[in-house]
Each structure stands twice: as C-alpha cells, then as structure tokens.
C-alpha positions as CSV (number, residue, x, y, z in Angstrom):
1,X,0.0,0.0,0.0
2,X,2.7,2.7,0.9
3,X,4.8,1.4,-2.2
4,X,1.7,2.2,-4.5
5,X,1.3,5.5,-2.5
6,X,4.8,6.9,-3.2
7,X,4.5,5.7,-7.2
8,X,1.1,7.5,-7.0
9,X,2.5,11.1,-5.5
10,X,5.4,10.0,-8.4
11,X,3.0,10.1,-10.9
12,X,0.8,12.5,-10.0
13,X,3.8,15.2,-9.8
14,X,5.2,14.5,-13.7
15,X,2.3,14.6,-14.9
16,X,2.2,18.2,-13.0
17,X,5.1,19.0,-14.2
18,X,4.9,17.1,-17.6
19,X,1.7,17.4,-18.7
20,X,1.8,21.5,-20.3
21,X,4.9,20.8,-22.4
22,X,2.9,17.3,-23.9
23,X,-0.3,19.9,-24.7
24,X,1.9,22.0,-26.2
25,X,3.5,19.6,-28.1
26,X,0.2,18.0,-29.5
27,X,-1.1,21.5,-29.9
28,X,1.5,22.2,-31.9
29,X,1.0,19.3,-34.0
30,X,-2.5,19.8,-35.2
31,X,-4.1,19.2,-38.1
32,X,-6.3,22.1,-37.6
33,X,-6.9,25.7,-38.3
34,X,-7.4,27.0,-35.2
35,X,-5.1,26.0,-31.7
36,X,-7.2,23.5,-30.0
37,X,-7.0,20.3,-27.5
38,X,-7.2,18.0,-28.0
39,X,-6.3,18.3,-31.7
40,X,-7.8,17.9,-35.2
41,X,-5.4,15.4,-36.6
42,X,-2.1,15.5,-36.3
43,X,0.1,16.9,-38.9
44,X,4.0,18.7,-38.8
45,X,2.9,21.8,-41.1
46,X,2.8,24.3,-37.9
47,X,6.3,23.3,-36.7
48,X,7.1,23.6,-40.2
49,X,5.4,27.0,-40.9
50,X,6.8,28.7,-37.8
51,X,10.0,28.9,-40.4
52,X,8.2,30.8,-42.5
53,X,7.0,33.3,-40.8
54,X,9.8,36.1,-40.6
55,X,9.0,38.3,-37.3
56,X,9.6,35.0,-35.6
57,X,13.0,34.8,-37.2
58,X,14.2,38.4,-36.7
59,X,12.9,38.3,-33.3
60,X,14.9,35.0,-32.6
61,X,18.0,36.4,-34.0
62,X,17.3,39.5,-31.1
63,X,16.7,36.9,-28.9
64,X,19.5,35.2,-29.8
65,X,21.7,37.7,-30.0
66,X,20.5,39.5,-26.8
67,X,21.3,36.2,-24.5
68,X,24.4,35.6,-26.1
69,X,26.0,38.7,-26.0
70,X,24.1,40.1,-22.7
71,X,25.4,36.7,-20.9
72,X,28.9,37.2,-22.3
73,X,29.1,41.1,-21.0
74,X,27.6,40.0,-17.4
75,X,30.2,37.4,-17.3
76,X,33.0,40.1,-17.6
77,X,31.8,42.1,-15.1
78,X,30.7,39.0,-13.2
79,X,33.7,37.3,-13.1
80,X,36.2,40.1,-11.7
81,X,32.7,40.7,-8.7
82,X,33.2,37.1,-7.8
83,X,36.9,37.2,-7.4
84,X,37.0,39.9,-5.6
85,X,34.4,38.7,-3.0
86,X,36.1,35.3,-2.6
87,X,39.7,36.6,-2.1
88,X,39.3,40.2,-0.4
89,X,37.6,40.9,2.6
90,X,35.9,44.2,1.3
91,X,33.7,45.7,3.4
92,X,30.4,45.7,2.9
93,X,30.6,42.9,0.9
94,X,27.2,41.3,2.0
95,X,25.6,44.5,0.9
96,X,27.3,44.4,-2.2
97,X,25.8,40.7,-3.0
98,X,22.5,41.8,-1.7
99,X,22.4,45.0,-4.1
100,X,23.8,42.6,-7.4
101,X,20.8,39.9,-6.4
102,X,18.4,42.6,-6.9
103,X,17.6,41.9,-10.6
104,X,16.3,38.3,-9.5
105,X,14.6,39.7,-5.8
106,X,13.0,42.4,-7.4
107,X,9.9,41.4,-10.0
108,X,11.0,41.8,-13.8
109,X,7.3,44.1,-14.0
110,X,9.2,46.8,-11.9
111,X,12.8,46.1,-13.4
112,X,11.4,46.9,-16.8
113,X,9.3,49.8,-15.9
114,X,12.1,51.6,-14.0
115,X,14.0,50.9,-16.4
116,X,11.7,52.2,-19.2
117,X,11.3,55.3,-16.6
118,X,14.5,56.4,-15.7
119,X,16.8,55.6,-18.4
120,X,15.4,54.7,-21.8
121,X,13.2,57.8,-22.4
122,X,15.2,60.8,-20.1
123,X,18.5,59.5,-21.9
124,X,16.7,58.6,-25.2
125,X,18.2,55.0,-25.9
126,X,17.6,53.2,-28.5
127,X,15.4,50.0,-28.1
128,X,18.4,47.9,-28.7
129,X,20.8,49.3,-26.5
130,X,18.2,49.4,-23.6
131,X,17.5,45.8,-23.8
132,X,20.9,44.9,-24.3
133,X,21.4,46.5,-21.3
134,X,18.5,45.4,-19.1
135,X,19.6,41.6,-20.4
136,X,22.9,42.1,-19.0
137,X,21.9,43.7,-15.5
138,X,19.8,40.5,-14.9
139,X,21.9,37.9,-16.1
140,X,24.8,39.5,-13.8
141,X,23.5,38.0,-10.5
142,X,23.7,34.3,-12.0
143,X,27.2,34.8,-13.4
144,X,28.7,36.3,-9.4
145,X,26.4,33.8,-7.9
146,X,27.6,30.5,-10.1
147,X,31.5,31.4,-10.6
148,X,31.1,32.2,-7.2
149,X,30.3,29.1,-6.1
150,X,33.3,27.6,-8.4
151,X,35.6,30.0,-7.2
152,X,34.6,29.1,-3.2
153,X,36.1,25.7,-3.9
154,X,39.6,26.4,-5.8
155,X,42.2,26.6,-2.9
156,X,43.7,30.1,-2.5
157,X,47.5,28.7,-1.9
158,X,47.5,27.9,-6.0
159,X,47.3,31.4,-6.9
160,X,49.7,32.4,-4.3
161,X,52.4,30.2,-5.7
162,X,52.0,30.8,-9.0
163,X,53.0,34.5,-7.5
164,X,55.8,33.4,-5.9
165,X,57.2,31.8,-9.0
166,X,57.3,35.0,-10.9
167,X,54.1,35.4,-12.2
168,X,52.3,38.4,-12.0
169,X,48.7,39.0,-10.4
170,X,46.8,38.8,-13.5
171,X,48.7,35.8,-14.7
172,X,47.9,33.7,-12.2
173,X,44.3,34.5,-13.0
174,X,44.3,33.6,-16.6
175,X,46.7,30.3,-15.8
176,X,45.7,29.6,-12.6
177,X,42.8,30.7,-11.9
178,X,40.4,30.7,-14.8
179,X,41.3,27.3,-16.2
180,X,40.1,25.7,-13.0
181,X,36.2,27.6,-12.4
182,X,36.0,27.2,-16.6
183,X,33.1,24.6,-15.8
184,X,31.6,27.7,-13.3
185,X,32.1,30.1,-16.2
186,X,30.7,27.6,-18.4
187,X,27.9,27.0,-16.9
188,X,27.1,30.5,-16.0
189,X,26.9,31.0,-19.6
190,X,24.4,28.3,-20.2
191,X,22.0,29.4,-17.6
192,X,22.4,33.1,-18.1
193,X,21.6,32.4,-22.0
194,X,18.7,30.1,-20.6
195,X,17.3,33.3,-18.8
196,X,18.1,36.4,-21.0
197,X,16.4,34.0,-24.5
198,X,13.0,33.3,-22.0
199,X,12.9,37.0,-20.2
200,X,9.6,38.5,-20.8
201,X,8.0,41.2,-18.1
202,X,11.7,43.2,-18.9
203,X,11.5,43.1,-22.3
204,X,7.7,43.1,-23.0
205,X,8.4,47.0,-21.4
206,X,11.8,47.7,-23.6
207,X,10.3,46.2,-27.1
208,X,9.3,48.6,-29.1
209,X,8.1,49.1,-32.6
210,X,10.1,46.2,-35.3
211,X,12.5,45.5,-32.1
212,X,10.3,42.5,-30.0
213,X,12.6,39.4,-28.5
214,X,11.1,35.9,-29.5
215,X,8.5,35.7,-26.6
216,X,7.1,39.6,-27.1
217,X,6.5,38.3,-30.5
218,X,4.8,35.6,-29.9
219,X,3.0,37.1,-27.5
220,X,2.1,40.0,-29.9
221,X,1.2,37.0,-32.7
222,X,-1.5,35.5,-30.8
223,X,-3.7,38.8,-30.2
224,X,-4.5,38.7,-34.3
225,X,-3.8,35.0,-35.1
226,X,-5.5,31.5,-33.2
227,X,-3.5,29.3,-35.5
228,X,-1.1,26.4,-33.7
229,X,1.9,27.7,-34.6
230,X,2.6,29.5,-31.3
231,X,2.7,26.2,-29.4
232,X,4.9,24.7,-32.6
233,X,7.0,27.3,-31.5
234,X,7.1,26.9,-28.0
235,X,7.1,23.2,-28.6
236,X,10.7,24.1,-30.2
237,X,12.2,26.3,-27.8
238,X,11.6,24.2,-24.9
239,X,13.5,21.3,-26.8
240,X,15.9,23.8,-27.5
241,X,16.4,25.4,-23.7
242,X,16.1,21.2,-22.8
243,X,18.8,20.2,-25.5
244,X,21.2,22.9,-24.0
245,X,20.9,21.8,-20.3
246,X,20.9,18.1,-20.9
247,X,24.1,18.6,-22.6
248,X,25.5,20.8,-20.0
249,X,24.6,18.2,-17.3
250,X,26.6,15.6,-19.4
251,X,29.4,17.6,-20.0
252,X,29.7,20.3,-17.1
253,X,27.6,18.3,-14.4
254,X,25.8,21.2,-14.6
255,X,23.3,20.3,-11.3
256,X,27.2,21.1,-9.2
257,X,26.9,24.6,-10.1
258,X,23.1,25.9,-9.7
C-alpha cells in the first residue's frame, strides 16, 4: 500500500510538471486551423510553418543575440565581482551581493518599468541598447552567484604560488585561476543564456516598434492569429532550452553549479 502511494504522489507530480509541455506539443501538431486540445489530426505543417513566418525569425535572431552577447558582457563584469568577493575581505561585501541579487529579488514588472522610466526615455536610448542593457543587469546576478560558487572551492595557496614563482597578479588568474572555475564560467553561460532568451515582463516594457525578442512576438502574434503555430513554437524552444541543459549536465555536471 505505501509502495503504491509513493508511485502514486510520483506520478501525480510528472504529470504536473509534464503534462503542459505534452499539450503544447500535440497543440502544436495539429491538423487544424485553429489552436485547439485535443487536436484535429495530427500533422508537422505548424512546426514547419513557424519557419516561414519572418517576425519569428528576426525576433529569434534578437533573442539570440541578446542572451548571447548580454550573458557574455555579465560574465565580464561577473567574473572580476566574484573574485573579488572570494579573495578580499571588502567591506560591505554582503551588501554588495544583496544589491547585485536585486535583478532576480526584485519582480522583472518593476525592473522593466524603472528601467523604461529612468533611463530609456530621459537619456533617449535606443530599443536595442536598452535591452541589451536590461539583459545584461539581470543575467549579472547568476554569473557572481555561479563562478562564485566555483571559485569558493579552488584553494587560494594555488594562486599564491604561482605568484611566488614570478608570475604576475593577472597571470595567475588567466593560468591559474580561470582554467580551474572554466566549468563555473561555463555553466554561468548556459544558464544566463537560458534566462536572457525566455525574459519577458523586462523586455515586454523595452520592445518597441520592429525590435520585440522571441517571446514579445509571440505574445504580440497571438492577439490577431488563433493558429497552432505558437505552441509549434514553444514546442521548439523548450527542446531547444532542454537540449542545452541536458548537454550541459553531461558535459559540465551542470546540477554542481546551480
């Protein structure tokens, strides 16, 4: 009786956590007009149209380019945050990891507006450069908070006698240092890219007219068009964001660092 409990509570919470992302699937895979569930048929044109349709693919190429590049710039300024606060004792350094946690504390609803309030339209920045910027303030906390975590377990003495042996500060960073958190930094990367590509309350504020990320697009789709090939869409992207962290698991052991 208690095994056939616990396999019950098993089932019970994958098909929870399950069940949307097989909807979405079948959704996707209808052989209807109109986005519907249980479908009409099954049929592969919407996954297939969804490459036709070009607002998805210049808003996936923001997208894309936005996570990529956002993640990148928060891991420079990431990195050099999370080295500091592992091998100085600054003060005020709890503050300072309180104030760099405040993209993911704060709700992305009041992120965006503020953001939209107090800097796109008093310094008039383009749509682009504000949600280039917006990506990278809240991808930042993931990249101190992850390398971080990487950095917490290399032993100090490494560094220090690479110094002694002639090499300069910054040397024994790039030789020493950075070679051994490079599964931290990777892995930073993958979720920071992970984030930034899925943001939406930021970037549903900073889009603007013919500059909407992937998910404003979609989102901006389905107020004139019913058809299935949002969920084709969303079908994709969640293979895509699943793809990217399986492989991380298998190559970074991904589930170490977050």
């Amino acid at each position: 009786m208690r095994h056939f409990a616990n396999w019950t509570i098993l089932g019970l919470t994958l098909t929870f956590l399950i069940g949307p992302f097989i909807i979405i699937i079948l959704a996707g895979a209808s052989a209807g007009q109109n986005l519907a569930f249980p479908p009409e048929g099954l049929s592969l044109k919407w996954y297939l149209k969804v490459f036709t349709i070009e607002s998805f693919r210049a808003s996936f190429a923001l997208s894309m380019g936005l996570a990529v590049f956002g993640t990148l710039a928060a891991l420079v300024l990431g990195i050099p945050a999370a080295y500091a606060l592992n091998r100085y004792d600054l003060p005020g350094a709890e503050t300072v990891r309180t104030i760099v946690a405040a993209p993911i504390i704060v709700p992305g609803i009041i992120v965006g507006l503020a953001l939209l309030r107090y800097m796109v339209l008093p310094l008039n920045v383009s749509i682009t450069a504000a949600l280039f910027m917006a990506h990278t303030a809240l991808v930042l906390p993931y990249a101190v908070r992850v390398v971080s975590s990487s950095m917490h377990n290399l032993r100090a003495d490494m560094e220090e006698a690479a110094v002694l042996l002639g090499t300069t500060r910054f040397q024994a960073f790039a030789k020493v240092v950075l070679p051994n958190i490079r599964g931290g930094v990777l892995a930073a990367f993958i979720l920071g890219f992970v984030t930034s590509f899925n943001q939406v309350p930021v970037s549903l504020f900073l889009s603007g007219p013919g500059v909407r990320t992937l998910p404003i697009d979609m989102l901006a789709y389905m107020e004139i068009t019913f058809d299935p090939s949002v969920a084709a869409l969303s079908a994709l992207l969640a293979f895509m964001s699943l793809a990217i962290v399986f492989i991380a698991e298998r190559l970074l052991g991904f589930s170490r660092y977050v």
